[in-house]
C-alpha positions as CSV (number, residue, x, y, z in Angstrom):
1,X,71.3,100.9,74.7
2,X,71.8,97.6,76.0
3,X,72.0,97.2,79.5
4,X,75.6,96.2,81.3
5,X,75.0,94.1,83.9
6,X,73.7,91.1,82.8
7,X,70.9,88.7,84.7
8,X,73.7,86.2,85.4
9,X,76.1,88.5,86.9
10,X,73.8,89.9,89.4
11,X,74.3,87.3,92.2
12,X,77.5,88.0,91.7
13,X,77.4,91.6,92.6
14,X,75.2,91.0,95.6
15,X,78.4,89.1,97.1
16,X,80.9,91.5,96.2
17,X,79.0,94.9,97.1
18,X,78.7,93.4,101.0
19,X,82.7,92.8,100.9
20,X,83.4,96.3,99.2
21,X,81.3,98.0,101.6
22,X,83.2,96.3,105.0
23,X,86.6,98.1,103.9
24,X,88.3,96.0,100.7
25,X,87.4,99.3,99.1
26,X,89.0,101.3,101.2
27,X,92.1,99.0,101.7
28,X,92.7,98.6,97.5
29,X,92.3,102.7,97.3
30,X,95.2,102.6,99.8
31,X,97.4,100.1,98.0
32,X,96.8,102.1,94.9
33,X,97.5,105.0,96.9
34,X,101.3,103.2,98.0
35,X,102.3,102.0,94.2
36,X,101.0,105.2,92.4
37,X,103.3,106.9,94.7
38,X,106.3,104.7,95.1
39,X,106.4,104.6,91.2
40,X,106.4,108.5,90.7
41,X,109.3,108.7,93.5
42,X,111.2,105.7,91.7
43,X,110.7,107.6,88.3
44,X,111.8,111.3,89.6
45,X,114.8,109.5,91.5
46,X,115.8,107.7,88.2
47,X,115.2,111.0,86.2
48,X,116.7,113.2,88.8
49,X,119.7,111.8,90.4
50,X,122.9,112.3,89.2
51,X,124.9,111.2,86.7
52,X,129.0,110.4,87.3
C-alpha cells in the first residue's frame, strides 16, 4: 500500500499542525458545531411549522 503523504507535502504539514494545535482546530469544530445546528433547526422549522 502506497503511502499518503507524499515527500513534497510534508513541509507543508509541519506548518499547518503548529496552527491546528494553537486552537484553529478547536475554533473550525465550533463553526461546524453552529451550521450543523442552525441547518437542522432551519430544516425542522421548514418541516414543522404550519401551514395556512
Amino acid at each position: 500500500m502506497a503511502c499518503l503523504i507524499s515527500a513534497t507535502s510534508r513541509p507543508m504539514l509541519r506548518t499547518i499542525v503548529p496552527v491546528v494545535s494553537r486552537g484553529a482546530g478547536s475554533m473550525i469544530a465550533w463553526i461546524f458545531t453552529v451550521v450543523s445546528t442552525g441547518s437542522i433547526l432551519l430544516i425542522a422549522w421548514l418541516v414543522l411549522r404550519p401551514r395556512p
